[in-house]
N, C-alpha and C positions, 0 to 999 in steps of 0.2 A: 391466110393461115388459120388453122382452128382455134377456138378457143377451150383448155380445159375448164373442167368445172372450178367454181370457186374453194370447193373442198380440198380437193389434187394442188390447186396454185399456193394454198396455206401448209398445206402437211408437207408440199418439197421447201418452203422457205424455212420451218418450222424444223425439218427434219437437218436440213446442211447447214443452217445459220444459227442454231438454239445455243451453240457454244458450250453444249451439256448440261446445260439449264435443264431444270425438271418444266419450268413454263417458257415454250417459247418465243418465240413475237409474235406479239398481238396480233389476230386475224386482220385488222384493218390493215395494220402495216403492211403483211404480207402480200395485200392484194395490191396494197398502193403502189412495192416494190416490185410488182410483178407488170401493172401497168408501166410505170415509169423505164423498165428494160425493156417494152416491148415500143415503146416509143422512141428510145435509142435505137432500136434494132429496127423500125421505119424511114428510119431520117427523120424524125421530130424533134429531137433535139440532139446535139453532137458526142455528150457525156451523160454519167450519173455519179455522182459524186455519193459513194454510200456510206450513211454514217447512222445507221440503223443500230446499230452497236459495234464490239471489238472485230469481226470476224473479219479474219483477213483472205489474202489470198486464193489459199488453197481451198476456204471456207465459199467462198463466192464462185470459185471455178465449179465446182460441187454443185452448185444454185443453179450455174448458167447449165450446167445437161443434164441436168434435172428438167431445167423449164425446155431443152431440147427434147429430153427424152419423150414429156407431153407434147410435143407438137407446136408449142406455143411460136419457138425461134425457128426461122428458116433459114437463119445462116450464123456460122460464128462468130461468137463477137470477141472482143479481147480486154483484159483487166491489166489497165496502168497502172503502177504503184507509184506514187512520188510521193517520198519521205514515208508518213507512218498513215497514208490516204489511198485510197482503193479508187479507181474512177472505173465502171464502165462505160465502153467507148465499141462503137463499130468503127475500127479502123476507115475505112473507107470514107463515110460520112462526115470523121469529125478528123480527115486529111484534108478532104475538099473544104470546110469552114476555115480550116486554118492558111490555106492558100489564099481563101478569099479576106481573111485578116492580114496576111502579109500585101494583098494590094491596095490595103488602106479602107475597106468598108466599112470597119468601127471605129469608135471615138474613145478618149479616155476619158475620165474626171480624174485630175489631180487634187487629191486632199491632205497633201503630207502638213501634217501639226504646225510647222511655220509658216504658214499661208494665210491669208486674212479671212480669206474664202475659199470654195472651192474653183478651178477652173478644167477646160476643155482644153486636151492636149491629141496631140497624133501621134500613130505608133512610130513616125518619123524621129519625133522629138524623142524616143524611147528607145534608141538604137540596141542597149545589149537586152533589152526584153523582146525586138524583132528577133534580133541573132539567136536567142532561146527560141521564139518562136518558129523559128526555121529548123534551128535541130530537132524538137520535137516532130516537124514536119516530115523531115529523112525517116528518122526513127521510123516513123509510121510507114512510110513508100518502103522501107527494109523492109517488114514483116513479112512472114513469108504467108500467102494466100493459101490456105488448105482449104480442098473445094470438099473434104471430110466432115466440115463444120466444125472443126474440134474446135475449143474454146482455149486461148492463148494468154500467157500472160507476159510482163516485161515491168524493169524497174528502173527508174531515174533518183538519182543523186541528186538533192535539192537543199545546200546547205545554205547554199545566196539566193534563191530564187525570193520572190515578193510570191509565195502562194495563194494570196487575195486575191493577185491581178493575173496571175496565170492559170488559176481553177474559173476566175470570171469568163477569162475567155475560153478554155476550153469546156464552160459547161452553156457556151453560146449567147452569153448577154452580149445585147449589142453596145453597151457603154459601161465596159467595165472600171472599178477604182482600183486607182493607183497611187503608193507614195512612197515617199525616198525611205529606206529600210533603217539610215542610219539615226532616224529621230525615234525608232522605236514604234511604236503599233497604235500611236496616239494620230487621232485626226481630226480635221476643222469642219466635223460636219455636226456637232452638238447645236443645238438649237438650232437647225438648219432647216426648214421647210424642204422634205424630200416626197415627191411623185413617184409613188408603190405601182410597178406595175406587177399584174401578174394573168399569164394565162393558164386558161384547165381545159381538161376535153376530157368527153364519156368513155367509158369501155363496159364495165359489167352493167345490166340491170340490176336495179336497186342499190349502186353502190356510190359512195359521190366521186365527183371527178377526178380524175387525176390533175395533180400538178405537175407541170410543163417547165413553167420559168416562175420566178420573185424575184426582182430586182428592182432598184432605185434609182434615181437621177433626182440633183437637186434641181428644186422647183424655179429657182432663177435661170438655171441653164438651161430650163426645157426649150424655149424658142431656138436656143441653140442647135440643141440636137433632136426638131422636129423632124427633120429631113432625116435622118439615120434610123429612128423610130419606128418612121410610116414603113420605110427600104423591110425592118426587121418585120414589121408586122403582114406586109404584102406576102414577105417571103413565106412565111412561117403557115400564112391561110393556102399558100399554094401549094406548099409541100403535103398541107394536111388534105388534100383533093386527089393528093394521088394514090391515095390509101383507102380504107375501107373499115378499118378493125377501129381505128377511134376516131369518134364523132364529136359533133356541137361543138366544136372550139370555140370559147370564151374569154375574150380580153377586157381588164378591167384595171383601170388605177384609181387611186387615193391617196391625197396628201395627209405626210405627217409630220408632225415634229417631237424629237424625242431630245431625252437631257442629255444621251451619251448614245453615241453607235458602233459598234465592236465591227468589225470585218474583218 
């Protein structure tokens, strides 16, 4: 697919997401948000989770044919709502990840507040967050395929959902967290030595990389879920092989420990 200029990828983000601002998002954001959809729209990652400011819906449907209109997308993609959050999602893409979540190929960390520590669970042990993860599943095999590319959207009701552990996995971390909802939003990972991973890859000249993934695992469980890691990383450098538009994929972690972690 071509690439527009960097000028054109700023004035359509600027123009459909300014929210009638007199300034509107900063040029860097606009390129980073324009890598970051074109790597949804490769199969790089399954979601984007936008939260670049308030613009909703119809504000992002705008953005997507716009960045159609330049050439940038070569197929439609679709905008989830759940709750007061916008995800872009290539349907198709991030069906297949979530099939391959219902047959068990990621792990959890359990961190809910009453725990001493944190531990590794399976989506087995998570029965009504499988059965979510299955109807989101349908939901998506419903969409209807427009071979127009027009750009769709749809919206989920999420008053019980854990949005921590269901935006984890559907923005493709392979060891998403998880905790019981009824202790409230508090969890056992303060002073916790956690392993920062994170990958970037190129797209414009002269611009710095786009981010891909940032995610955590604490640093006691790494041995644990070594095997789940390398599976995510294997996958992630083969998917990036069968593309062309973004280069130099780079994986990198460092541990840290902080006083309190919000998720």
């Amino acid at each position: 697919m071509s690439t527009p200029s960097p000028q054109l990828l700023v004035a359509a983000a600027q123009r459909t997401l300014g929210m009638g601002k007199r300034r509107g998002l900063p040029r860097a954001v606009c390129l980073h948000l324009a890598g970051e959809v074109l790597a949804v729209a490769l199969g790089l990652k399954p979601a984007l989770l936008y939260d670049c400011n308030c613009a909703g819906a119809s504000e992002l449907q705008s953005y997507l044919e716009e960045l159609q209109g330049l050439g940038l997308l070569t197929r439609g993609l679709h905008i989830l709502e759940i709750g007061e959050n916008s995800l872009i999602v290539s349907p198709e893409h991030v069906r297949q990840h979530l099939e391959q979540v219902l047959l068990g190929t990621i792990a959890f960390v359990d961190v809910s507040s009453s725990l001493p520590h944190p531990s590794v669970c399976s989506l087995d042990q998570l029965q009504d967050l499988k059965s979510l993860i299955a109807e989101i599943t349908m939901h998506l095999q419903g969409l209807q395929r427009d071979l127009s590319l027009a750009v769709s959207c749809s919206r989920f009701s999420s008053s019980d959902w854990n949005l921590c552990t269901v935006f984890g996995i559907l923005l493709g971390y392979p060891v998403p967290y998880t905790f019981q909802l009824n202790q409230g939003d508090d969890n056992c990972l303060a002073l916790t030595p956690l392993r920062v991973f994170t990958a970037r890859i190129s797209w414009l000249l002269g611009q710095p990389p786009v981010l891909l993934y940032s995610f955590s695992v604490p640093e006691s469980l790494f041995p644990a879920l070594m095997d789940i890691l390398s599976t995510w990383e294997k996958d992630l450098r083969t998917r990036c092989r069968t593309q062309n538009d973004l280069t130099d994929l780079s994986i990198s972690s460092e541990t840290v420990t902080l006083p309190a972690v919000a998720l």
